[in-house]
SERO-4910 file (N, C-alpha, C, O; in steps of 0.05 Angstrom, whole numbers):
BEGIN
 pado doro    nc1    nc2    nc3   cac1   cac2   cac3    cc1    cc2    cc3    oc1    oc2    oc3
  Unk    A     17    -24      0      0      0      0     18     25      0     36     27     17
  Unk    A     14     41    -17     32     67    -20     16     92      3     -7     93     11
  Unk    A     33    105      6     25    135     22      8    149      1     13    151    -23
  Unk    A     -8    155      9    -29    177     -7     -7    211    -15      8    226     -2
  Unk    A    -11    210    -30      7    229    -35     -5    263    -32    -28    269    -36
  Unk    A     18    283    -22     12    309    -11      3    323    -33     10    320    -57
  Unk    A    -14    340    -22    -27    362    -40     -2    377    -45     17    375    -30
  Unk    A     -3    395    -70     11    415    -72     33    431    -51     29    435    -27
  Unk    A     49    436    -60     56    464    -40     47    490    -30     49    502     -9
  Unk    A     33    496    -57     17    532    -57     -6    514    -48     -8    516    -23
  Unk    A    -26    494    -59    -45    483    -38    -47    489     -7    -60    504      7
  Unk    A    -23    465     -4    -21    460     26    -12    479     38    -15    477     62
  Unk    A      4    507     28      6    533     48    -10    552     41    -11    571     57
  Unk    A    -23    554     23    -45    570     16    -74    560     35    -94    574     36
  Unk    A    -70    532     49   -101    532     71    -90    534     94   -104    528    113
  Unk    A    -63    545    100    -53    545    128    -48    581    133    -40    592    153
  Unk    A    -56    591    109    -43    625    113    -72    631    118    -90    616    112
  Unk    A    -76    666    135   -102    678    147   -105    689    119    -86    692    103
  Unk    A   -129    693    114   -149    710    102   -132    730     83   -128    731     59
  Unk    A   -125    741     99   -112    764    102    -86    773     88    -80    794     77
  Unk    A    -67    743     90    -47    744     74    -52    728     45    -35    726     27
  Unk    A    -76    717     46    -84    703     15    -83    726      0    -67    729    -19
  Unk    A   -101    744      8   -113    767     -7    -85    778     -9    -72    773    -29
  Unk    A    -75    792      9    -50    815      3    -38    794    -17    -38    806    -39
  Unk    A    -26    766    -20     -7    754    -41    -27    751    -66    -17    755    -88
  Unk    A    -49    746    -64    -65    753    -88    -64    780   -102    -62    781   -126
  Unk    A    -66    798    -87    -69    829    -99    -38    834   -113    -35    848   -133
  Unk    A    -12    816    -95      6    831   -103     19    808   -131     40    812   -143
  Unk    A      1    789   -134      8    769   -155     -5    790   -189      7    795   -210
  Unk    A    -34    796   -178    -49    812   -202    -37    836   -212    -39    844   -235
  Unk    A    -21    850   -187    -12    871   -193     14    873   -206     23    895   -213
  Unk    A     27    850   -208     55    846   -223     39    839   -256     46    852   -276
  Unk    A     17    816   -256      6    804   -280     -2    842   -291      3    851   -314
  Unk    A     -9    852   -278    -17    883   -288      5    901   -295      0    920   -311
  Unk    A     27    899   -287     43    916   -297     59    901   -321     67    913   -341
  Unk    A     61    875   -318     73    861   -336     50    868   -369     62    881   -387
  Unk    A     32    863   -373     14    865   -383      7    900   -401     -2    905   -424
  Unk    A     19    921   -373     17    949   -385     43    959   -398     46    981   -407
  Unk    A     63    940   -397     88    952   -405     91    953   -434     85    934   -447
  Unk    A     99    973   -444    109    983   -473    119    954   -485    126    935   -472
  Unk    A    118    955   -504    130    925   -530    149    923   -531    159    901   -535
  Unk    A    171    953   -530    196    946   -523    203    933   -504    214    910   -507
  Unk    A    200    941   -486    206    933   -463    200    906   -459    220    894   -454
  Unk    A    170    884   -460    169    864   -467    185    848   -479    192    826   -471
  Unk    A    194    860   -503    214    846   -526    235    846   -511    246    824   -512
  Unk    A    244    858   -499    281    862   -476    276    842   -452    295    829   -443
  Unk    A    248    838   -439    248    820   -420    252    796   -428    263    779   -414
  Unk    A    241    791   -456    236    763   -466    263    753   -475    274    732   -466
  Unk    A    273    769   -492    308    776   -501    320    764   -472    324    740   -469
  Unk    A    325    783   -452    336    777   -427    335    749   -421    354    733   -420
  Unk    A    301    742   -414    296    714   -400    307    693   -411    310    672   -398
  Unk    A    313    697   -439    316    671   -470    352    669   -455    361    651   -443
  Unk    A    367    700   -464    397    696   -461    402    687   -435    422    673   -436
  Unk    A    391    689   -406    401    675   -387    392    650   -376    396    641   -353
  Unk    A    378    637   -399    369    606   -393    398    595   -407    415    607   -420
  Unk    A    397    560   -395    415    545   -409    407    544   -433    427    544   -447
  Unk    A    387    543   -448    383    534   -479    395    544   -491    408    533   -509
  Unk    A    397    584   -482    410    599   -497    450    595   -502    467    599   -519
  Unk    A    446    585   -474    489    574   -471    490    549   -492    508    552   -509
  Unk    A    476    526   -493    478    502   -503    476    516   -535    492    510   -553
  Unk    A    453    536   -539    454    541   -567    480    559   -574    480    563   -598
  Unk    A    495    566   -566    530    587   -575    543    572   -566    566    579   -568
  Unk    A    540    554   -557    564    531   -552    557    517   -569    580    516   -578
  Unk    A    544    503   -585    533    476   -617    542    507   -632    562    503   -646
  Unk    A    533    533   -634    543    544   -662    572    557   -660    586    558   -681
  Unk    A    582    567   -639    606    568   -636    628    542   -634    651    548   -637
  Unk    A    625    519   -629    640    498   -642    632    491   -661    646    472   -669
  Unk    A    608    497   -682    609    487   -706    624    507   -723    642    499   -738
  Unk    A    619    535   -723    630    548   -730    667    537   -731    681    529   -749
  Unk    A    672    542   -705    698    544   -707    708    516   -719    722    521   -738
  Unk    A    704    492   -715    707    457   -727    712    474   -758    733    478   -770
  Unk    A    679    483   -766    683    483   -795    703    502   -808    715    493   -828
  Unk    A    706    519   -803    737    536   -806    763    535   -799    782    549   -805
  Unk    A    760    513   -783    789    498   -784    799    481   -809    821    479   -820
  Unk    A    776    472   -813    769    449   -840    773    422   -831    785    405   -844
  Unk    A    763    419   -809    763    397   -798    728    386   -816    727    365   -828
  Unk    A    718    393   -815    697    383   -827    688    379   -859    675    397   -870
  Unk    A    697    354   -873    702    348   -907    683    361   -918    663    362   -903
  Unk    A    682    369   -937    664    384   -958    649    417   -945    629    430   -953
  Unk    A    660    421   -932    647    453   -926    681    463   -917    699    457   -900
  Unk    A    675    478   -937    695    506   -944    703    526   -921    686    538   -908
  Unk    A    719    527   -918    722    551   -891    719    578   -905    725    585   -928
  Unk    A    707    590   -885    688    615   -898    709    642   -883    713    663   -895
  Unk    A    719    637   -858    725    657   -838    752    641   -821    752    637   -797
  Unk    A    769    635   -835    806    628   -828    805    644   -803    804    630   -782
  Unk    A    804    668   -799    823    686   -776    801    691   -750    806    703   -729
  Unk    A    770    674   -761    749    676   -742    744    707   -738    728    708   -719
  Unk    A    751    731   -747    742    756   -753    718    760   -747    709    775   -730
  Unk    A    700    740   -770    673    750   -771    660    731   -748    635    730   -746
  Unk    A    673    719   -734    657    709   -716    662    726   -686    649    723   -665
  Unk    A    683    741   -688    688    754   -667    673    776   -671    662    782   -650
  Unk    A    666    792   -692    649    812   -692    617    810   -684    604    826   -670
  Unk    A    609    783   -697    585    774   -692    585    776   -667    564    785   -657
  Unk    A    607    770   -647    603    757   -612    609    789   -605    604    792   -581
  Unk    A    617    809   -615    612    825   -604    594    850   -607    593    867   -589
  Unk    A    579    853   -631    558    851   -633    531    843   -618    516    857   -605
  Unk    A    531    818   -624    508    802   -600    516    809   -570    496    814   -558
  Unk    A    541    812   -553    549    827   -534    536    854   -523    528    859   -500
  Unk    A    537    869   -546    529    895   -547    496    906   -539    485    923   -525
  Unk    A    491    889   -554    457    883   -550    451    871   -533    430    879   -523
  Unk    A    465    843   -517    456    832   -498    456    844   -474    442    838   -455
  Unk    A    477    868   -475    489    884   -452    461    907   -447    450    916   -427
  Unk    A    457    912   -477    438    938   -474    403    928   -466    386    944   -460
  Unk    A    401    906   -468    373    881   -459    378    888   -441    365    908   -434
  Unk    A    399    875   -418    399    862   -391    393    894   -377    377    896   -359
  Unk    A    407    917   -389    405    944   -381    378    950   -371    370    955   -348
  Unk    A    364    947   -394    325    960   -398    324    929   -379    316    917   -399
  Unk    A    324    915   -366    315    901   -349    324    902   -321    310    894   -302
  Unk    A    348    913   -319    350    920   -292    344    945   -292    339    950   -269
  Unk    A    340    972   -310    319    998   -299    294    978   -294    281    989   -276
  Unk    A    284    960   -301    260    959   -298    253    944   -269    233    951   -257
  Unk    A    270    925   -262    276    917   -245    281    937   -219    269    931   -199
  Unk    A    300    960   -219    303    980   -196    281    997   -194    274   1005   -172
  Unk    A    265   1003   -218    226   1025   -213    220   1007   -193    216   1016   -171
  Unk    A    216    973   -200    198    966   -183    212    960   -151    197    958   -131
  Unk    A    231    958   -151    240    957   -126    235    983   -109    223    987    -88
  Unk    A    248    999   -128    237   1032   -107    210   1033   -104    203   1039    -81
  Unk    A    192   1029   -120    167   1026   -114    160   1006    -94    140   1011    -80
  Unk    A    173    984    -90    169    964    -61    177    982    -39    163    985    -19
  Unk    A    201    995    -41    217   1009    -20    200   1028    -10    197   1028     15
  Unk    A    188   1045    -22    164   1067    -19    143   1049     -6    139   1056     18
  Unk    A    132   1033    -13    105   1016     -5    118   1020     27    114   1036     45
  Unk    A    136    997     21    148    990     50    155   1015     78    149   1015    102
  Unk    A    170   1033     61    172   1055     83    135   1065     85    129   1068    109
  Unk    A    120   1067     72     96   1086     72     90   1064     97     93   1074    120
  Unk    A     82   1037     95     70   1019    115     81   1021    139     67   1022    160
  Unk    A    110   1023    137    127   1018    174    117   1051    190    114   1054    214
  Unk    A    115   1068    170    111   1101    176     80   1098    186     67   1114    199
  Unk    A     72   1075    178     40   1075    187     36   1061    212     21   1069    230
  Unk    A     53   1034    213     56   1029    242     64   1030    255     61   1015    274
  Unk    A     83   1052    255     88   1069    275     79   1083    288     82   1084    312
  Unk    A     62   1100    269     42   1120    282     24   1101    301     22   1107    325
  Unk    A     13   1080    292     -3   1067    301     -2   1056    332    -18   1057    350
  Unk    A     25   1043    329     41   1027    351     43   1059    369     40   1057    393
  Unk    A     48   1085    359     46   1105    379     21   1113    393     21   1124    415
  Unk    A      1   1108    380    -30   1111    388    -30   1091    413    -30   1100    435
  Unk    A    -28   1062    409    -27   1052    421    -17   1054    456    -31   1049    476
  Unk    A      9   1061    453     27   1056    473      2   1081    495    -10   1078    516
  Unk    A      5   1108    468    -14   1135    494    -43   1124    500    -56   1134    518
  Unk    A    -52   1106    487    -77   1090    495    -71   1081    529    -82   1089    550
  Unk    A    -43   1053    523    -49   1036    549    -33   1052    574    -38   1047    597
  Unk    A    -19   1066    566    -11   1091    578    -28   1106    593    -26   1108    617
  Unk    A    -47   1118    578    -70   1132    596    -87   1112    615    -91   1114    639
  Unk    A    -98   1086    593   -112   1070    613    -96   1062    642   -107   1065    663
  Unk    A    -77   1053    640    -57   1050    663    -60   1069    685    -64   1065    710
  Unk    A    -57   1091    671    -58   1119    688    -83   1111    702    -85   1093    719
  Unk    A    -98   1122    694   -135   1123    690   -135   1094    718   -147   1097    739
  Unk    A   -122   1073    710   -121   1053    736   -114   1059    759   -125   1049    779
  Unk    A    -96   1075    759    -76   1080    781    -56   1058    781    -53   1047    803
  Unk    A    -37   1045    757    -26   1037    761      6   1043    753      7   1054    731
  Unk    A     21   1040    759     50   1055    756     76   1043    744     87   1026    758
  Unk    A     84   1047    728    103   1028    712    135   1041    714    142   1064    712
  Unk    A    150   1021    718    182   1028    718    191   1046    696    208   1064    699
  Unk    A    176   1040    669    186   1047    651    165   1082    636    161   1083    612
  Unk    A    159   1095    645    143   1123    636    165   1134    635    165   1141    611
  Unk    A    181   1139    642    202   1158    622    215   1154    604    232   1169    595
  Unk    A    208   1124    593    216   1117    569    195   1121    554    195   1136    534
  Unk    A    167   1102    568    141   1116    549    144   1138    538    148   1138    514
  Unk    A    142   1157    550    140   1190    543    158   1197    515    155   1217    501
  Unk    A    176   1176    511    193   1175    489    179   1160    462    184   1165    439
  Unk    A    164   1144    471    150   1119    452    124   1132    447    112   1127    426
  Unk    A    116   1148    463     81   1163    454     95   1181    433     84   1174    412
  Unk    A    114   1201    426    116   1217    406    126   1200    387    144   1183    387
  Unk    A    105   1213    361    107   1210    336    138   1209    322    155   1225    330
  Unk    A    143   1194    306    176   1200    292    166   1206    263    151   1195    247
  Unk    A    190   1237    266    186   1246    243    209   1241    225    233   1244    232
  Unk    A    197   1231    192    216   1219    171    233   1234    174    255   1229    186
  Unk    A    226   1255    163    250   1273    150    272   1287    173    294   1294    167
  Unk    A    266   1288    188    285   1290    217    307   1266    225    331   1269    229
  Unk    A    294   1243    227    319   1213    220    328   1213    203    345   1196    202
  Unk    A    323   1235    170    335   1229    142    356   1245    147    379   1240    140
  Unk    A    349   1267    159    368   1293    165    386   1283    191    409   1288    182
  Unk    A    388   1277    206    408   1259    217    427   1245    206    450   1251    200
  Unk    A    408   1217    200    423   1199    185    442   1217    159    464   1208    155
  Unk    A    435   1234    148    459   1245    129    477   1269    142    499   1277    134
  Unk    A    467   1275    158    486   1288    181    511   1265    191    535   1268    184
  Unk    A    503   1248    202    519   1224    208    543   1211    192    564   1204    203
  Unk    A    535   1207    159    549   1194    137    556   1221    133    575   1213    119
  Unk    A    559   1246    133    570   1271    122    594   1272    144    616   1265    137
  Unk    A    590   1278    168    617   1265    189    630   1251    179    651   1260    169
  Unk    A    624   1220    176    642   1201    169    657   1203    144    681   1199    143
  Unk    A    646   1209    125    660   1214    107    680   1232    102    697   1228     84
  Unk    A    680   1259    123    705   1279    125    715   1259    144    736   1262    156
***
């Protein structure tokens, strides 16, 4: 008798995640299928270009035409004529195709760093949100405490944790800081 065999992987962690994170990995699955989908033709054509040159098919395929090439211009191979003795035109070709492959991979990593800054933004906008939030909080159990009469070791640190942090004040630091170090 064999083991019944396991559901999927995205199955089996897709009925163990809340609600909550289905949806957010859903929204953020549609929303890639959506930008993928709105992007210019160029740009399509450079991803596809890209994805083709860094698979193996694409290595296995310049390795079968670059040793046939070179075999057959040695004249190792009877009845076909060597076309290119000094391999010239095959060095131009490779650098050529270089040139272009270089300027693909380019338009794919700009495209690649928009969407990252755009994660980076998401990400700071969210932590800037629970922060505020996590500060609401603290002057919440803070007051209720109070409101108890009960008294905690730590209120003069509170008093530090109820104010708001402002971005651009840690930005202005933080390059205050790396402006030091660097003189």
């Amino acid at each position: 008798m064999t083991a019944p065999r396991s559901r999927s992987f995205t199955a089996g962690a897709a009925s163990n995640l809340a609600p909550v994170l289905e949806r957010n990995i859903e929204a953020l699955h549609e929303r890639r299928r959506r930008d993928a989908a709105a992007a210019p033709w160029p740009e399509r054509v450079a991803n596809a270009i890209t994805r083709f040159a860094g698979s193996m098919t694409f290595v296995c395929l310049h390795l079968a035409l670059f040793l046939t090439w070179i075999v057959a211009n040695l004249g190792w191979i009877p009845g076909i004529p060597a076309w290119d003795r000094s391999f010239g035109i095959l060095a131009m070709l490779a650098s050529v195709e270089a040139i272009f492959l270089s300027t693909f991979v380019l338009i794919a990593q700009n495209r690649m760093a928009a969407a990252a800054d755009q994660r980076a933004d998401l990400d700071l906008q969210i932590n800037l949100l629970t922060e505020h939030e996590i500060t609401q909080l603290v002057k919440l159990v803070s007051d209720m405490a109070r409101h108890a009469g009960i008294k905690t070791q730590a209120e003069q640190e509170l008093e530090h944790v109820k104010q708001d942090v402002a971005p651009d004040t840690v930005l202005d630091k933080i390059e205050k800081r790396q402006a030091a170090d660097d003189d």
